[in-house]
KETORTOR-118084 format. One record per residue (C-alpha): residue in one letter; x, z, y; residue number from 1. Coordinates in nm, 4 decimals, decimal comma, always signed. Example, Ala and Ser with C-alpha at 12.3 -4.5 7.8 and 13.67 -1.06 7.14 Angstrom:
% residues 2
a:+1,2300:+0,7800:-0,4500:1 .
s:+1,3670:+0,7140:-0,1060:2 .
% end
This chain:
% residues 351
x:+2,1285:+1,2555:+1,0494:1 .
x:+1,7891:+1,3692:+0,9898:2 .
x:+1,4499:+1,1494:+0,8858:3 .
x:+1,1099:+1,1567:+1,0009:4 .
x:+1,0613:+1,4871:+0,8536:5 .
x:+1,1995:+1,8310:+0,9708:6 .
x:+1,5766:+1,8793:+0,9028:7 .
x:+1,4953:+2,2286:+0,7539:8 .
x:+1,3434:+2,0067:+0,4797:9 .
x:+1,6332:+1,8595:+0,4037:10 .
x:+1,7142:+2,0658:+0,1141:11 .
x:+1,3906:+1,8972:-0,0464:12 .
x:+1,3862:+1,5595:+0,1144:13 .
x:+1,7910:+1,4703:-0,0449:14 .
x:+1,6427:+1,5243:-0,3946:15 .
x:+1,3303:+1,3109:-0,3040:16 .
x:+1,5513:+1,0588:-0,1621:17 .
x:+1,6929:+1,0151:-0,4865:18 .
x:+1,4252:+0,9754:-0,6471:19 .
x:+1,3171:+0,6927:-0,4477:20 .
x:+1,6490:+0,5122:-0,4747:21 .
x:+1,5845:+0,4789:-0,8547:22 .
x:+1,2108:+0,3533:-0,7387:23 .
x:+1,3563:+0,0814:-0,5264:24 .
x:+1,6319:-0,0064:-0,7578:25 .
x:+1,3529:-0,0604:-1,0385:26 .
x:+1,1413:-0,2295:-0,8109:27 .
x:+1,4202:-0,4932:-0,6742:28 .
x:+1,5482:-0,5760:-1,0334:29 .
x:+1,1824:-0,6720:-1,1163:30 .
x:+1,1779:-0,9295:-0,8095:31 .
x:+1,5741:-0,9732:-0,8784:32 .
x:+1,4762:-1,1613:-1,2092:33 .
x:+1,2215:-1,3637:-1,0555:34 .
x:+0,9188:-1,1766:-1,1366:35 .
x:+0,6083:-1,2119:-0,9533:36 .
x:+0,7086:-1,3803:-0,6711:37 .
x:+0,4820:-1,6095:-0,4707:38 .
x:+0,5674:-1,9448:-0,3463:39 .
x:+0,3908:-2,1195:-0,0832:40 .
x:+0,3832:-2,4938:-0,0163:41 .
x:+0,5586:-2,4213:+0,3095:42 .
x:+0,8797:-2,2774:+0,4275:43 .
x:+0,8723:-1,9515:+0,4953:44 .
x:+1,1030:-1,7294:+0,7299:45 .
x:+1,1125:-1,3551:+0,6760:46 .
x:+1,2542:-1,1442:+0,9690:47 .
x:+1,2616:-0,7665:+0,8498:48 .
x:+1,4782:-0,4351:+0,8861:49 .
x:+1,6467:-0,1783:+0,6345:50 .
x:+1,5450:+0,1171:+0,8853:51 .
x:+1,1983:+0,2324:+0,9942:52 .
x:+1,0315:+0,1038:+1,3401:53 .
x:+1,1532:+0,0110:+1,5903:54 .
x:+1,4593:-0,2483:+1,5614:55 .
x:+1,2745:-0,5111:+1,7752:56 .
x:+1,0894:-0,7075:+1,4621:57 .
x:+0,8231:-0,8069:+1,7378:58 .
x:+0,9844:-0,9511:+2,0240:59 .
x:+1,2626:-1,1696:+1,7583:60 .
x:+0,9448:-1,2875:+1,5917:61 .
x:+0,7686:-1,4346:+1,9313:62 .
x:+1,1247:-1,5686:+2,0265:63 .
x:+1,1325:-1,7219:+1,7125:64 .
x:+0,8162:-1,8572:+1,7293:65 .
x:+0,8838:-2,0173:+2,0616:66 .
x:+1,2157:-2,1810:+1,9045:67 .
x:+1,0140:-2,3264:+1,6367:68 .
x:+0,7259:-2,4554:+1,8683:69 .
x:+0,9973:-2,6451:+2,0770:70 .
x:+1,1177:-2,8271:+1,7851:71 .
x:+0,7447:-2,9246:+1,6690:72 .
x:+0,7128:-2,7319:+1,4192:73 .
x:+0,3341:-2,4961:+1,3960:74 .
x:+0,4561:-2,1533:+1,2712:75 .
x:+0,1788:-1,9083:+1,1334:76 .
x:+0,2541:-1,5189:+1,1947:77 .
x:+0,1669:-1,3323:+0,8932:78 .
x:+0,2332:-0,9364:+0,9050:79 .
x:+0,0751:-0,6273:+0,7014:80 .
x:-0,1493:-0,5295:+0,9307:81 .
x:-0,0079:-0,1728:+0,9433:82 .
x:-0,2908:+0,0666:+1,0683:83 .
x:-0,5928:-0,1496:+1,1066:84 .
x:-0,9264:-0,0185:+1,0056:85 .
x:-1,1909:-0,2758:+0,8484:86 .
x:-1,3055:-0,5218:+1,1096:87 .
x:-1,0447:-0,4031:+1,3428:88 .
x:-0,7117:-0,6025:+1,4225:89 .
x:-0,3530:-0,4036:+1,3980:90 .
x:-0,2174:-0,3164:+1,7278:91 .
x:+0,0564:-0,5334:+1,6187:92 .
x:-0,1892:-0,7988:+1,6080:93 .
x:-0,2835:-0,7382:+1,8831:94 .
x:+0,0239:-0,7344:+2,0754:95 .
x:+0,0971:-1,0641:+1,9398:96 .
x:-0,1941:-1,2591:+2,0373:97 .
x:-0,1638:-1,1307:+2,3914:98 .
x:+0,2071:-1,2583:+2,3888:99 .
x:+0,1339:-1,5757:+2,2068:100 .
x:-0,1937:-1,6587:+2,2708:101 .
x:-0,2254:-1,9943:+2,0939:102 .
x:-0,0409:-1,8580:+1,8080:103 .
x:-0,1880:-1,8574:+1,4376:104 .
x:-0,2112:-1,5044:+1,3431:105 .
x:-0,3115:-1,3625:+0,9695:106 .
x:-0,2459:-1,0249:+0,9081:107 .
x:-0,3908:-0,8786:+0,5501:108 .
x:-0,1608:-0,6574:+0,3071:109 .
x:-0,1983:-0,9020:+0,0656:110 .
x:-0,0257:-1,1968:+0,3077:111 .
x:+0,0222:-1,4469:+0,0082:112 .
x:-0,3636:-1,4379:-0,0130:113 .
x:-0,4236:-1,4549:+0,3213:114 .
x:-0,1919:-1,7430:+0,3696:115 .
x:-0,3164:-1,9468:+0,0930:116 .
x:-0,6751:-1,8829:+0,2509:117 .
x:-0,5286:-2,0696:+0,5887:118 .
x:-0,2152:-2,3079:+0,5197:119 .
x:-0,3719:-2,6650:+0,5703:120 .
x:-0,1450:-2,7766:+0,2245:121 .
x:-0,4289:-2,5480:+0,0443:122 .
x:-0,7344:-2,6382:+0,2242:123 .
x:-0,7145:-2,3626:+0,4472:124 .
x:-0,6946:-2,3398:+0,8723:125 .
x:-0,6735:-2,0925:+1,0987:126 .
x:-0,7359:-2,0018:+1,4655:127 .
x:-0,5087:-1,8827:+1,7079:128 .
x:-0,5259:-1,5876:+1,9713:129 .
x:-0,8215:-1,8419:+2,1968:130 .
x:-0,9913:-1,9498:+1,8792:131 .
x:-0,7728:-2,2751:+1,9147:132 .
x:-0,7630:-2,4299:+1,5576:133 .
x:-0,3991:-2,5143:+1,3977:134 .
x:-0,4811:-2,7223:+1,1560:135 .
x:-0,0421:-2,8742:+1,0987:136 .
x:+0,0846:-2,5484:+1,0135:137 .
x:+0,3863:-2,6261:+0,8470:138 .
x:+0,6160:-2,3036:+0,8148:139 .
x:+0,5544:-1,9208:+0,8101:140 .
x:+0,6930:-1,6433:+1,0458:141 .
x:+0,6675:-1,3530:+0,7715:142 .
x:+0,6809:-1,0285:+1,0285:143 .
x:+0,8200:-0,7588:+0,8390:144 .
x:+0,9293:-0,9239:+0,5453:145 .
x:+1,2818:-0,7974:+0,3935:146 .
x:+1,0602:-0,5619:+0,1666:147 .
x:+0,7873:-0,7981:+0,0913:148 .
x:+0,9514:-0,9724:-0,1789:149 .
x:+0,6346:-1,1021:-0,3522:150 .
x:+0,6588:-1,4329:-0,1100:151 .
x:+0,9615:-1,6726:-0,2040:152 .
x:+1,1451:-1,7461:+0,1803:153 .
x:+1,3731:-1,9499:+0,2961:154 .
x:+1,5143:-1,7741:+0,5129:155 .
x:+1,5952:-1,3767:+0,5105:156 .
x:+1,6589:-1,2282:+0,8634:157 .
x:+1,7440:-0,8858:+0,8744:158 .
x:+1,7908:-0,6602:+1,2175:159 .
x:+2,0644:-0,4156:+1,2586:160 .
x:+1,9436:-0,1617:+1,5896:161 .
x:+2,2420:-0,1365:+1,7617:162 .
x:+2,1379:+0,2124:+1,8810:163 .
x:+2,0613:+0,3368:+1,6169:164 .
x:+2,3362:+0,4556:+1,3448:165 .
x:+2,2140:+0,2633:+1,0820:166 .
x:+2,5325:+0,2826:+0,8258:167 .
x:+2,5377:+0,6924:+0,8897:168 .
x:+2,1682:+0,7186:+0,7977:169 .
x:+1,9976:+0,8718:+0,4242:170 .
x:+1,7442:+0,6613:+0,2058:171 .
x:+1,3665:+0,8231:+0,2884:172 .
x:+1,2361:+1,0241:+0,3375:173 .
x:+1,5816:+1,2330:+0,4046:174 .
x:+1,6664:+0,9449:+0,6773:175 .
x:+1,4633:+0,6491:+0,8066:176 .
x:+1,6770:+0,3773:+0,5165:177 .
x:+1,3535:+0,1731:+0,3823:178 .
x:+1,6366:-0,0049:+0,1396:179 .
x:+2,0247:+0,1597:+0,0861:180 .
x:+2,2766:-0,0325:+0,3177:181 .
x:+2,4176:-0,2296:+0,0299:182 .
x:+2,0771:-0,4439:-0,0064:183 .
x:+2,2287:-0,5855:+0,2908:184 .
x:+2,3656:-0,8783:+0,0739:185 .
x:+2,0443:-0,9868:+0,0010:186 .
x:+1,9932:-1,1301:+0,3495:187 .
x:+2,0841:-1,4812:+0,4656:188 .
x:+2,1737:-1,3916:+0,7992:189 .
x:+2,1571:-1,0557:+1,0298:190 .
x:+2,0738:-1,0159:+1,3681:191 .
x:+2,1830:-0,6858:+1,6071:192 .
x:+1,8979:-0,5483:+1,8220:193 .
x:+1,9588:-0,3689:+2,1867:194 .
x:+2,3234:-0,4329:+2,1919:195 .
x:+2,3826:-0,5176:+2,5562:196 .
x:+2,7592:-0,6892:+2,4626:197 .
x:+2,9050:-0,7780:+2,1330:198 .
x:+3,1030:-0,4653:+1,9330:199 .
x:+3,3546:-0,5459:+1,7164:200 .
x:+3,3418:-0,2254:+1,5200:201 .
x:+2,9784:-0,2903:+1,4122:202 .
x:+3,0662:-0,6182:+1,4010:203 .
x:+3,3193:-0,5153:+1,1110:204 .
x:+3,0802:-0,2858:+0,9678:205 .
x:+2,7760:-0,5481:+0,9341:206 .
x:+3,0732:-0,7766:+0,7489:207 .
x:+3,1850:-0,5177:+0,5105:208 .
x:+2,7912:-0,4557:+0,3593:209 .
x:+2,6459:-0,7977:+0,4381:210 .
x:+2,9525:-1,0272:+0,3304:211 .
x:+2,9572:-1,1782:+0,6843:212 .
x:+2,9674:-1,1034:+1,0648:213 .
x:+2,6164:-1,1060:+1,2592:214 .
x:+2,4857:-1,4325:+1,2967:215 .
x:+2,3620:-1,3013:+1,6485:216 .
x:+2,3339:-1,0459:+1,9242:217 .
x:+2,0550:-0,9799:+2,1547:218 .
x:+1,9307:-0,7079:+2,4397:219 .
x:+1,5827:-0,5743:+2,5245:220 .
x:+1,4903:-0,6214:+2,8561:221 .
x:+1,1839:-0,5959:+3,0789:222 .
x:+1,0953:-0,9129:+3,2786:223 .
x:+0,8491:-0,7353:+3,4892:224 .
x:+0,5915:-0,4619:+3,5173:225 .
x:+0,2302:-0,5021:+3,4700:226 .
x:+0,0778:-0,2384:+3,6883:227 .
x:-0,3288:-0,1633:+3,5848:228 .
x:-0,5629:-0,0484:+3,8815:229 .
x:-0,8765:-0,1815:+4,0209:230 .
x:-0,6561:-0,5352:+3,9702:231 .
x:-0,2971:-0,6074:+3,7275:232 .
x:-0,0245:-0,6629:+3,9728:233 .
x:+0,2661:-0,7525:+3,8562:234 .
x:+0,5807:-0,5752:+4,0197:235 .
x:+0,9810:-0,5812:+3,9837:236 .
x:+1,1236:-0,3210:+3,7232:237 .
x:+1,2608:-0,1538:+4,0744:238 .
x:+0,9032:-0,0242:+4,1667:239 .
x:+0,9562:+0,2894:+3,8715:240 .
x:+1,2801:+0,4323:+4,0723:241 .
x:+1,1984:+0,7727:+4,1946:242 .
x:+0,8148:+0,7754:+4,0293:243 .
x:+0,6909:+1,0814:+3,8257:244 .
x:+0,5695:+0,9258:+3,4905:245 .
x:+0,3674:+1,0202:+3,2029:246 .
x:+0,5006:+0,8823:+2,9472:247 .
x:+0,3112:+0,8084:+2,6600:248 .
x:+0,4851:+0,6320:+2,3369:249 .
x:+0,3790:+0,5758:+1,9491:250 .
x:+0,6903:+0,3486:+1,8461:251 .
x:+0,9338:+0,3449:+1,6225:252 .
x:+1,2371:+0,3934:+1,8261:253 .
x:+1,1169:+0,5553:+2,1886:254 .
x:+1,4203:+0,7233:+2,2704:255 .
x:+1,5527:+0,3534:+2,3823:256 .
x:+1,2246:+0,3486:+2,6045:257 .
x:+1,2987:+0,6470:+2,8002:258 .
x:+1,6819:+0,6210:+2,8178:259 .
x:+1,6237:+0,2433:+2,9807:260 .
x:+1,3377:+0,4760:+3,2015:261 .
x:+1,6458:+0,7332:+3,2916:262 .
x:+1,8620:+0,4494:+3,4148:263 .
x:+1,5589:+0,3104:+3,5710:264 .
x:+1,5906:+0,5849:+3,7997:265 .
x:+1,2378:+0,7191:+3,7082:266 .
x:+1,1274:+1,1017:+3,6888:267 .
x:+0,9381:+1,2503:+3,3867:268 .
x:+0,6430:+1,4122:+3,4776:269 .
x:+0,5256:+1,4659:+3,1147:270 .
x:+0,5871:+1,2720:+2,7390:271 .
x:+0,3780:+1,2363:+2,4862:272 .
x:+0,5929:+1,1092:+2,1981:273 .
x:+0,3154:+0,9985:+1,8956:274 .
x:+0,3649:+0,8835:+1,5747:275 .
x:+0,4512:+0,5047:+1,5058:276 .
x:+0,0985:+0,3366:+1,5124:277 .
x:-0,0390:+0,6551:+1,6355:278 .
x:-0,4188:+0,5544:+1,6631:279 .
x:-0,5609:+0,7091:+2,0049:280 .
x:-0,8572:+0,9288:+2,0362:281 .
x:-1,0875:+1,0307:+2,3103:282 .
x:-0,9189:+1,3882:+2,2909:283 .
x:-0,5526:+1,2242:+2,3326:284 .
x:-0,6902:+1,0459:+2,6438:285 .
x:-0,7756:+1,3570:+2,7652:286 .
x:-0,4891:+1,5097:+2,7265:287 .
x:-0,3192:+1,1785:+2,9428:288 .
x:-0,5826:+1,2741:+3,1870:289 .
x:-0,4596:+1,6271:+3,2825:290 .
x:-0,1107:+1,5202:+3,2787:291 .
x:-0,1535:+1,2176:+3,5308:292 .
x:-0,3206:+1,4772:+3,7463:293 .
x:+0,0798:+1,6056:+3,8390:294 .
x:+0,2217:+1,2331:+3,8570:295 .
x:+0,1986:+0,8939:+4,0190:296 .
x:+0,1668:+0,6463:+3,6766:297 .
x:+0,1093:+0,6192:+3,3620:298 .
x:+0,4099:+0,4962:+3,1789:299 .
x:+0,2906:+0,3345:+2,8065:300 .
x:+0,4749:-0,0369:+2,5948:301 .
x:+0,1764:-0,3198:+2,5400:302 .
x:+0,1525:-0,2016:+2,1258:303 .
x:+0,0431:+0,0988:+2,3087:304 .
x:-0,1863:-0,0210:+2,5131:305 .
x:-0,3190:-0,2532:+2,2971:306 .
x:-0,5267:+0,0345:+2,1753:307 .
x:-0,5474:+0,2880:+2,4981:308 .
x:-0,7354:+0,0347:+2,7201:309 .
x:-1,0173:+0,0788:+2,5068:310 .
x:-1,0384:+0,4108:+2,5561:311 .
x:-0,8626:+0,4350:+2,9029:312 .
x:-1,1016:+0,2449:+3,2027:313 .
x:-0,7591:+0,1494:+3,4789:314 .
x:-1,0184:+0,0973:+3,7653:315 .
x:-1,1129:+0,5164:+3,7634:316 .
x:-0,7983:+0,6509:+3,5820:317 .
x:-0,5931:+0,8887:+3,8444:318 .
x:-0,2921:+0,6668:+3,8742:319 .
x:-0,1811:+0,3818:+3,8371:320 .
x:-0,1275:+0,2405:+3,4436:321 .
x:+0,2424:+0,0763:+3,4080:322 .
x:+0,3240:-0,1383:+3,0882:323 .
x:+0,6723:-0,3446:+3,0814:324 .
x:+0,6681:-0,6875:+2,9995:325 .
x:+0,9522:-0,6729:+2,7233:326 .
x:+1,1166:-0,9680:+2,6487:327 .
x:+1,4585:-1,0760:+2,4264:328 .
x:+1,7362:-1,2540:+2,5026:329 .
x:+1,9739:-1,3631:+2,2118:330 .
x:+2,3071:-1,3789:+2,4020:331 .
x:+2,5535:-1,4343:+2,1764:332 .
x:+2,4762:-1,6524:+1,8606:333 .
x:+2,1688:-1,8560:+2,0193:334 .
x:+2,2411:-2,1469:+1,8752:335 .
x:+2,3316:-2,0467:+1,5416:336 .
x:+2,0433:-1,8595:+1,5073:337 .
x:+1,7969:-2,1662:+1,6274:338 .
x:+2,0151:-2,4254:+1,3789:339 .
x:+1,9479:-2,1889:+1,0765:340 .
x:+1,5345:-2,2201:+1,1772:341 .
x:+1,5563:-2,5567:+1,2095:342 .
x:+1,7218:-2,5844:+0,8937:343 .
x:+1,4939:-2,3010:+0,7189:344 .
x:+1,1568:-2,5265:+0,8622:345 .
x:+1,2745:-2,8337:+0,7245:346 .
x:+1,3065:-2,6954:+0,4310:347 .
x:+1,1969:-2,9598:+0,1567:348 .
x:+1,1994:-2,7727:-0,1861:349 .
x:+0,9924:-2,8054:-0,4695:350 .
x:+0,7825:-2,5121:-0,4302:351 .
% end
């Protein structure tokens, strides 16, 4: 299995990988001992990934949010802020605050700091997506976390991409590994990503590295279309069957996107396959341009568009601009998974 460089590099990317498996090691046996870590007068719940992009970090994080605002408890999002230029929010951000508008959203790469600056325990307060002030925040959704081990949690979440051959895969830059598999232990609880039914062999796998089974399973799926003209309609997932699509995607995982386009029944007209985070230019758009000029829609996910549609104007744009609605459902392990944020929320610790 090759990374997210070349496999004619391989020969050079093994050795590097190497190298960087003695950089982590050093690095966890720092945090492993205690050493500056971070802890925050609220509970905090880290939901992260041992692979690059892509294993559904997003969507698990707004479910969980939801889960967490039906038991009364005020989460605060706090992520990196991968990509953003200063003054400008992440597309992640982005994407979140048009999913959860009222959420609390701080994204800085320094997220102790920027949580300190808002959690009401430490004078702070934030605004949500509508500029709707949260002063209660009482717990932390830490986006991206497994890796961020200068903030203390409560709860360590960890995604397993069912899709993707995670326990075949190299260390970086030789594969997309961000940790190797047997930092696995360190989690409190994994969840598998894009697995339509339960398997039992990755089932036994997850057990054998983690210590236990999967404390959930959930699928991708798109609720809807949001189709951009003059007006956004919103359509059934049906309407792409038979369409000619450009298909623009800067993800980390869009082979998933256009298999689920495949049995979708929809026709590729042209793909545009950009770098996770890819930031869009004027000469990208047209490039998008040209190639809508030989189809019927413009296929791109909402982190995508969270950047195009200030560069892209839907009213005079050739054809019609499609973005799915994606949303998660946890279907086996639901409960087990809301009992351990309950638990995680309520957390009473000194801190």
């Amino acid at each position: 299995m090759s990374g997210p460089l070349p496999p004619a590099l391989l020969p050079i990317t093994i050795p590097l990988s190497l190298l960087y498996r003695g950089a982590m090691a050093a690095r966890n046996a720092f945090y492993d001992r205690g050493m500056g870590i971070t802890c925050l007068p609220v509970p905090v719940i880290s939901i992260g990934n041992l692979s690059t992009g892509g294993t559904g970090k997003t969507p698990l994080t707004a479910w969980a949010y939801r889960a967490l605002r039906r038991m009364g408890h005020v989460p605060v999002i706090a992520m990196r802020g991968h990509g953003a230029r200063p003054g400008e929010g992440a597309d992640e951000q982005a994407e979140y605050a048009e999913r959860l508008p009222e959420a609390a959203i701080v994204a800085r790469p320094n997220r102790a700091a920027a949580l300190r600056e808002v959690l009401p325990a430490t004078g702070g307060g934030v605004s949500g997506g509508t500029g709707r002030e949260w002063p209660a925040i009482d717990c932390v959704l830490l986006d991206d976390g497994f890796q961020h081990r200068r903030l203390a949690r409560d709860l360590n979440i960890v995604l397993i991409d069912a899709e993707r051959d995670t326990f075949r895969d190299r260390l970086l830059p030789a594969g997309h590994l961000r940790e190797p598999l047997t930092n696995l232990r360190r989690a409190d609880a994994v969840i598998v990503t894009r697995a339509e039914v339960v398997d039992p062999a990755l089932e036994v796998t997850i057990a054998q590295y983690h210590g236990r089974p999967p404390l959930g399973w959930c699928r991708h799926d798109w609720a809807a279309l949001d189709v951009h003209t003059r007006t956004t309609e919103r359509k059934e997932v049906a309407w792409l069957r038979g369409k000619r699509l450009v298909i623009v995607l800067g993800v980390g995982h869009p082979a998933s996107i256009e298999r689920r386009l495949g049995r979708e029944g929809a026709v590729t007209a042209a793909r545009f396959i950009m770098a996770d985070h890819h930031r869009y230019t004027p000469r990208d758009v047209e490039r998008l341009r040209a190639a809508s000029a030989g189809a019927e829609a413009l296929f791109t996910t909402m982190k995508d568009w969270m950047k195009l549609r200030w560069l892209i104007d839907a009213v005079a744009w050739p054809v019609p601009i499609v973005v799915p609605d994606l949303r998660l459902e946890v279907h086996a392990g639901a409960v087990a998974l809301e009992a351990r944020l309950r638990e995680a929320a309520r957390a009473t610790l000194p801190r």
